[in-house]
GULUMTOR-154783 format. One record per residue (C-alpha): residue in three letters; chain; x, y, z. Coordinates in steps of 0.25 Angstrom, whole numbers. Example, Ala and Ser with C-alpha at 12.3 -4.5 7.8 and 13.67 -1.06 7.14 Angstrom:
<pt aa="Ala" ch="A" u="49" v="-18" w="31"/>
<pt aa="Ser" ch="A" u="55" v="-4" w="29"/>
***
This chain:
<pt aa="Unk" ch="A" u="-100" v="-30" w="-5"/>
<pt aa="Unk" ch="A" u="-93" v="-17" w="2"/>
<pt aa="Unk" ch="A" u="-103" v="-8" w="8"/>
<pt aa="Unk" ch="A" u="-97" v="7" w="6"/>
<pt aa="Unk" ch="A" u="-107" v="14" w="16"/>
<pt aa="Unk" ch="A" u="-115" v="26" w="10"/>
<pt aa="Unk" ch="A" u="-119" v="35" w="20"/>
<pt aa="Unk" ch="A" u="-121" v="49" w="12"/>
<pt aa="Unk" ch="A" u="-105" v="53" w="14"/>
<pt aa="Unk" ch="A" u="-95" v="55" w="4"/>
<pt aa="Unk" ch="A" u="-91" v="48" w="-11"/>
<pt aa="Unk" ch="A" u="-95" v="35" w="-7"/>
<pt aa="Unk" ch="A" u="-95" v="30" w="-20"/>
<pt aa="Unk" ch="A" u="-80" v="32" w="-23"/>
<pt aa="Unk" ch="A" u="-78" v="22" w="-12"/>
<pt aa="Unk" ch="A" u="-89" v="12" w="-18"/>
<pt aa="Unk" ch="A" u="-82" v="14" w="-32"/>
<pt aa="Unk" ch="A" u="-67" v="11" w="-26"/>
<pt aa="Unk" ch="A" u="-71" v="-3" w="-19"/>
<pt aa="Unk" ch="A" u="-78" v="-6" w="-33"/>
<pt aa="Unk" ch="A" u="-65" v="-4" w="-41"/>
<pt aa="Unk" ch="A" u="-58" v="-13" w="-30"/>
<pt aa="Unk" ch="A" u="-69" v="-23" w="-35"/>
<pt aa="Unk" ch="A" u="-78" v="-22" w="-22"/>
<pt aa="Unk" ch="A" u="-95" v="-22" w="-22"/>
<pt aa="Unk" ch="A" u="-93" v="-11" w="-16"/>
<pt aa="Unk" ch="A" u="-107" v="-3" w="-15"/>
<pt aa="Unk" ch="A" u="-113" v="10" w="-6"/>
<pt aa="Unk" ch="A" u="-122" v="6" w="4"/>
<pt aa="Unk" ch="A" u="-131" v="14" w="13"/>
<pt aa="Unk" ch="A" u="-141" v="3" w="18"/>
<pt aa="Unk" ch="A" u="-135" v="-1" w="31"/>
<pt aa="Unk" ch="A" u="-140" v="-15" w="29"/>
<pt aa="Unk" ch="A" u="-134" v="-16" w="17"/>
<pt aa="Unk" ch="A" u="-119" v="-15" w="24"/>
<pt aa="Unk" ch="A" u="-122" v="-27" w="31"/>
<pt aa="Unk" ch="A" u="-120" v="-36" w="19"/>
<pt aa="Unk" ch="A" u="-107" v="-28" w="15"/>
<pt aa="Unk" ch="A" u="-95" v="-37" w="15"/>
<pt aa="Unk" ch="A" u="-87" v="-23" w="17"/>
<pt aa="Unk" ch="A" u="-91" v="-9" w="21"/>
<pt aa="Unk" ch="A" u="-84" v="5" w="16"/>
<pt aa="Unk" ch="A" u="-87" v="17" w="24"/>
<pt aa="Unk" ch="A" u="-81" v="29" w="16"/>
<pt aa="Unk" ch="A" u="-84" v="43" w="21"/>
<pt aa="Unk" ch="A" u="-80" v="57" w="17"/>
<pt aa="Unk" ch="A" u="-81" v="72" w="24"/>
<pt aa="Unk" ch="A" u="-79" v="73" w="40"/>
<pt aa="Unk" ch="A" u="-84" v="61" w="50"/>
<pt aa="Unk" ch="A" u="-96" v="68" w="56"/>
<pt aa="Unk" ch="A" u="-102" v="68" w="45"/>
<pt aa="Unk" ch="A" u="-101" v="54" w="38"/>
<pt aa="Unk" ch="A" u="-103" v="49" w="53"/>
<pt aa="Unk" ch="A" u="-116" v="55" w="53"/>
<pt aa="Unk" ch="A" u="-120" v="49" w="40"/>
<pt aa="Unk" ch="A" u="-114" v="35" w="44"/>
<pt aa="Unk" ch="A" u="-123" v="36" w="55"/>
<pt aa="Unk" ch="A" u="-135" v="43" w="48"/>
<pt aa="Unk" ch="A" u="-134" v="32" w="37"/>
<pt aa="Unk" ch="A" u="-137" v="20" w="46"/>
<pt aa="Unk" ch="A" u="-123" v="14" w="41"/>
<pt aa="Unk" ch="A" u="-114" v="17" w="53"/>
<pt aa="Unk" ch="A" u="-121" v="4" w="59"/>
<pt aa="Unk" ch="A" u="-121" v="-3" w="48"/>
<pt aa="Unk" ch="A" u="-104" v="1" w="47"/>
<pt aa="Unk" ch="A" u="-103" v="-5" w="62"/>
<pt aa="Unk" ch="A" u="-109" v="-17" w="60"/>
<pt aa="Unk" ch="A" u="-100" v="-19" w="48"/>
<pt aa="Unk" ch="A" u="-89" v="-17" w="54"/>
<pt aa="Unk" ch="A" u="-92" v="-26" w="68"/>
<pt aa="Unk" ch="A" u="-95" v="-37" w="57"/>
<pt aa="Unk" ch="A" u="-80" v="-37" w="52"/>
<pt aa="Unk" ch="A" u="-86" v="-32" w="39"/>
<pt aa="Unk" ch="A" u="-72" v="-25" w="32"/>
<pt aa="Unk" ch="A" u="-76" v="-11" w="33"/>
<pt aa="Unk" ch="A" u="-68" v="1" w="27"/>
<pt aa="Unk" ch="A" u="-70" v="16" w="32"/>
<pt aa="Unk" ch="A" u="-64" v="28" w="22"/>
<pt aa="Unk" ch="A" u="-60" v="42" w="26"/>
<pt aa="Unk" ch="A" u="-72" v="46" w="34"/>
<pt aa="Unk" ch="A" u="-77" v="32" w="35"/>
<pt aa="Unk" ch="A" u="-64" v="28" w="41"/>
<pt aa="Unk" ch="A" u="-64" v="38" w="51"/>
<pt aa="Unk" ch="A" u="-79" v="34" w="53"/>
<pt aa="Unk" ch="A" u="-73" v="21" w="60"/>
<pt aa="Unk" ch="A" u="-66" v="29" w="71"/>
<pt aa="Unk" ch="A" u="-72" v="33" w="85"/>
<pt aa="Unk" ch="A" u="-75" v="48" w="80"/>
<pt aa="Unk" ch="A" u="-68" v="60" w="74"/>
<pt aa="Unk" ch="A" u="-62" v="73" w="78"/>
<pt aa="Unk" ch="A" u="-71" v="79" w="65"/>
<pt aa="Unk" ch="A" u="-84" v="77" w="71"/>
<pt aa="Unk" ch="A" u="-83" v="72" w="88"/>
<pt aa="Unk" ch="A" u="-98" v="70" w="89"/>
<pt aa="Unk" ch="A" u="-99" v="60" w="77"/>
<pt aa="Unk" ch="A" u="-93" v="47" w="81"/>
<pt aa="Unk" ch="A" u="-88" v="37" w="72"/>
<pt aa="Unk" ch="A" u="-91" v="21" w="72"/>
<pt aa="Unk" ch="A" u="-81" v="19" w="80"/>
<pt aa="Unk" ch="A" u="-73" v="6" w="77"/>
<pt aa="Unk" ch="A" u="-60" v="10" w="77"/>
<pt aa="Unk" ch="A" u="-56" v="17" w="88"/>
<pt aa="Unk" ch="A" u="-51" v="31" w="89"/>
<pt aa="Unk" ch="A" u="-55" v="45" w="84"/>
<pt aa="Unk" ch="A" u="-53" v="52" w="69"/>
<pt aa="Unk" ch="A" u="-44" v="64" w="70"/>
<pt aa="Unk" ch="A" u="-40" v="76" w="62"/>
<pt aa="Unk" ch="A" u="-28" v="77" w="54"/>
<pt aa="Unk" ch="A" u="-17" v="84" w="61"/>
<pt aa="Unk" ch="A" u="-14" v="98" w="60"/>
<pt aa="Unk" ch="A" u="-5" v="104" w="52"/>
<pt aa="Unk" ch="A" u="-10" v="96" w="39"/>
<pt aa="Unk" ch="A" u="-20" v="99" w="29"/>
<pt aa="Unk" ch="A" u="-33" v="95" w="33"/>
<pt aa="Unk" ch="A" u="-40" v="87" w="25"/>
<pt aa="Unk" ch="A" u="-29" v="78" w="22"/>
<pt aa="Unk" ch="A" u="-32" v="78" w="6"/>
<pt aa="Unk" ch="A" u="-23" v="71" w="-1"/>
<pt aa="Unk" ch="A" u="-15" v="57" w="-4"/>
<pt aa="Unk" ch="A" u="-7" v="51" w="6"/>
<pt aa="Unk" ch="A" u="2" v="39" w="10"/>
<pt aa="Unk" ch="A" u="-2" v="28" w="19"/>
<pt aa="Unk" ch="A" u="6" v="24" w="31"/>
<pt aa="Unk" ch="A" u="4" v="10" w="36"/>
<pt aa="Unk" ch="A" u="4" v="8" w="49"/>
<pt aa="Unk" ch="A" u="15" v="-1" w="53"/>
<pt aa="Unk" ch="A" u="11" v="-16" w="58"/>
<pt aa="Unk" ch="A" u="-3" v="-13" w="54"/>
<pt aa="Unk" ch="A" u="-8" v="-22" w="44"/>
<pt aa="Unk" ch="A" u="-17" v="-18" w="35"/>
<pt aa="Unk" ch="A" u="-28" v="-23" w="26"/>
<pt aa="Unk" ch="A" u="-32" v="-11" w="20"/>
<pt aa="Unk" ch="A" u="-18" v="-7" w="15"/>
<pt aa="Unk" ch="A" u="-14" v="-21" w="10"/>
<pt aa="Unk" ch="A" u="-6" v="-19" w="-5"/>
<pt aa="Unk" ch="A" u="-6" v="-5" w="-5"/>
<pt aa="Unk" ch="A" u="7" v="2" w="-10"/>
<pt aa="Unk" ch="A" u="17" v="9" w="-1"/>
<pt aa="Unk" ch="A" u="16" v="23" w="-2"/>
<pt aa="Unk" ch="A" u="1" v="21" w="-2"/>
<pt aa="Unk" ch="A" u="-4" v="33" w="-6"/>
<pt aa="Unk" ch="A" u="-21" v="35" w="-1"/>
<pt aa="Unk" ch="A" u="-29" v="48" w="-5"/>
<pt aa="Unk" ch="A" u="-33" v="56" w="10"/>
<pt aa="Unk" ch="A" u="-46" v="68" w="12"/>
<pt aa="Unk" ch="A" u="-47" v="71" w="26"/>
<pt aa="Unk" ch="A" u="-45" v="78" w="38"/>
<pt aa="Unk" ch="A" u="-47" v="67" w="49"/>
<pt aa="Unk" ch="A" u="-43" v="53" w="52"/>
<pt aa="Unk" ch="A" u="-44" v="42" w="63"/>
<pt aa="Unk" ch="A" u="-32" v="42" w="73"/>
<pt aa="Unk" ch="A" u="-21" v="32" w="72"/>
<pt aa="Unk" ch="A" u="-25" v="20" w="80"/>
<pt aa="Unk" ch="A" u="-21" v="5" w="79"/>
<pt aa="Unk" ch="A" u="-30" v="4" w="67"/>
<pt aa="Unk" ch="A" u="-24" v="12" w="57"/>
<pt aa="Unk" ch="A" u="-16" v="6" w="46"/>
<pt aa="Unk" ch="A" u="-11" v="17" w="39"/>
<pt aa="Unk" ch="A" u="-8" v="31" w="39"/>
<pt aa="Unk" ch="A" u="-7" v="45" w="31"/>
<pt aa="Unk" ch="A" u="5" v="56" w="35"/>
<pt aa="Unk" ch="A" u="-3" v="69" w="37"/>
<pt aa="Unk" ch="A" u="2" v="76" w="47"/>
<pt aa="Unk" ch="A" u="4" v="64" w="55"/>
<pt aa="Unk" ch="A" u="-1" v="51" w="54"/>
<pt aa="Unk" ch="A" u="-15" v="50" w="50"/>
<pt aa="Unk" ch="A" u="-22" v="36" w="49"/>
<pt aa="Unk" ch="A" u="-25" v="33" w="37"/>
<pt aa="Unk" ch="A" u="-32" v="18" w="35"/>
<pt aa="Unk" ch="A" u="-36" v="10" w="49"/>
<pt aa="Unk" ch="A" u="-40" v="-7" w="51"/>
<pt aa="Unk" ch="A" u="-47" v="-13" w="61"/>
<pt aa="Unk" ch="A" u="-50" v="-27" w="54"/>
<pt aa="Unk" ch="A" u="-58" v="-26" w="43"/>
<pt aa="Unk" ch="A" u="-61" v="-10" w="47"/>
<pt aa="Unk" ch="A" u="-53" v="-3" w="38"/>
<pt aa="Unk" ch="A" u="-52" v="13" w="36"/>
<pt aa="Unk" ch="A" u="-45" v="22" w="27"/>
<pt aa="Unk" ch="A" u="-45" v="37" w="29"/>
<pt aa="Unk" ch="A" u="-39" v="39" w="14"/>
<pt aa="Unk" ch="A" u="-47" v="37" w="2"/>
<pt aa="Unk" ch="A" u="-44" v="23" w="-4"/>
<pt aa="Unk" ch="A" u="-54" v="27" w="-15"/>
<pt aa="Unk" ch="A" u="-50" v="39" w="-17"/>
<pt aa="Unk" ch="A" u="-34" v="32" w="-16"/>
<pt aa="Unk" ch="A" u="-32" v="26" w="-31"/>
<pt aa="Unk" ch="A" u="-25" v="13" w="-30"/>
<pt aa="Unk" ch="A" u="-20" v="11" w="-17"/>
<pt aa="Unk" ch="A" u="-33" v="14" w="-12"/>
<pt aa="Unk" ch="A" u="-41" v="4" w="-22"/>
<pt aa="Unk" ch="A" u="-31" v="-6" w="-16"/>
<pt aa="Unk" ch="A" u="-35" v="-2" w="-1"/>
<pt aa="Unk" ch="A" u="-50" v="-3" w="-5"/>
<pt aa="Unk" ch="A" u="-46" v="-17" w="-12"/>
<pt aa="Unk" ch="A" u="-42" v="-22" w="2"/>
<pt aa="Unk" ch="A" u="-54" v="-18" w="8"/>
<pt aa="Unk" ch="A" u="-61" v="-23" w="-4"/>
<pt aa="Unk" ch="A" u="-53" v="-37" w="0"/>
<pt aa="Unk" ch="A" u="-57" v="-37" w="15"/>
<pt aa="Unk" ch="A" u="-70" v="-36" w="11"/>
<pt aa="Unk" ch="A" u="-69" v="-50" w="3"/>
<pt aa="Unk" ch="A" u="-61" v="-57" w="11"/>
<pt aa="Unk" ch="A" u="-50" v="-57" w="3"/>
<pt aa="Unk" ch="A" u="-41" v="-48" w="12"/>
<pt aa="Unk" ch="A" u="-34" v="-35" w="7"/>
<pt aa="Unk" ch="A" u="-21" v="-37" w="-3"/>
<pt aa="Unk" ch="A" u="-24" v="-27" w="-15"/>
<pt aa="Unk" ch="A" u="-12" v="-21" w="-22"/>
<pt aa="Unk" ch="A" u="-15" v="-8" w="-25"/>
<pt aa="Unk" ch="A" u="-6" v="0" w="-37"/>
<pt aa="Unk" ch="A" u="6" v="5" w="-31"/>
<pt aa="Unk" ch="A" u="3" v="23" w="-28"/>
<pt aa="Unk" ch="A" u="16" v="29" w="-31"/>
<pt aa="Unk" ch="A" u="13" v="42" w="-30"/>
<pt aa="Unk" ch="A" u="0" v="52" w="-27"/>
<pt aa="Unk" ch="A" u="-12" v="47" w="-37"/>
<pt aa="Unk" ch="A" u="-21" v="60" w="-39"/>
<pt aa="Unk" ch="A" u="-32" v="58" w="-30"/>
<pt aa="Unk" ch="A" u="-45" v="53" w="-35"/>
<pt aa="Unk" ch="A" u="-55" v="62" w="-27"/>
<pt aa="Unk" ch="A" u="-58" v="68" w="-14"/>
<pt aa="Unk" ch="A" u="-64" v="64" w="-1"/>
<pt aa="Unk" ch="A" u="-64" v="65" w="13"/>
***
């Protein structure tokens, strides 16, 4: 069972429904005990990181987040929840974030439209191996809604060209995090969230998504 943790912030259900197409039990959980017997754990998260850190917090699942990830339990965090893993943020200093992947989230460079709110090609990062982008196509095209994202550090696995490199996707063992959309990115990102859904079993990662030739009209909005 993958736990997709529901602590009052955003369209959690378009994640839920996403891992459900890719054929996970994927289910919303807001009873912390209950993600102690998850086989995987999704953190979405949508808005700004004061916020949905707050609410973590407030819920009584930011514990029940940590101990899974201490336990080695495959654990993926989207958009804010991928920032979420980071130290802190620029957007709100006094709210710190769970911390288990070093460094700070940043804003997106100036000179660019703020959000960034629209579909944009992944750039792996040389040498890095990576789980989570296993079988996707080359251009890979992902669908992006924010104004922030986690500094470049020896974790990031891919990136986004928006005025500048902007990381994209970070692995830390079976801590994953995207700040794109996989539910939101049509077949490439069913195939990413088919991964995960394959880490969570044991099986590894090794979907092959349908090749993206072009922009697809994206399917909704977010942060």
């Amino acid at each position: 069972m993958i736990a997709v943790l529901d602590y009052g912030i955003g369209n959690l259900r378009s994640a839920e429904k996403a891992l459900q197409h890719v054929g996970s039990d994927a289910r919303l959980v807001s009873d912390p005990a209950r993600v102690a017997d998850a086989d995987g754990v999704v953190l979405p998260g949508v808005g700004s990181f004061g916020p949905c850190a707050r609410a973590l917090r407030d819920s009584g699942l930011e514990s029940a987040a940590l101990d899974a990830i201490a336990r080695g339990t495959p654990f993926l965090g989207i958009c804010i929840g991928f920032q979420l893993l980071y130290e802190g943020s620029e957007e709100d200093p006094d709210q710190p974030g769970l911390g288990v992947l070093p460094g700070m989230v940043r804003a997106l460079p100036r000179g660019v439209k703020h959000p960034q709110m629209q579909w944009n090609v992944l750039d792996r990062v040389a040498d890095r191996e990576s789980g989570l982008l296993a079988g996707t196509p080359d251009p890979a095209w992902v669908y992006f809604v924010h104004s922030f994202a986690p500094e470049m550090t020896s974790d990031t696995t891919s990136t986004c060209d928006y005025g500048g490199p902007i990381t994209a996707s970070a692995e830390r063992g079976p801590l994953w995090g995207t700040q794109f959309h996989p539910e939101k990115s049509g077949s490439v990102g069913l195939g990413i969230l088919g991964n995960f859904a394959r880490e969570v079993a044991g099986a590894g990662p090794g979907v092959s998504a349908r090749p993206v030739t072009g922009r697809p009209a994206p399917s909704g909005t977010g942060s």
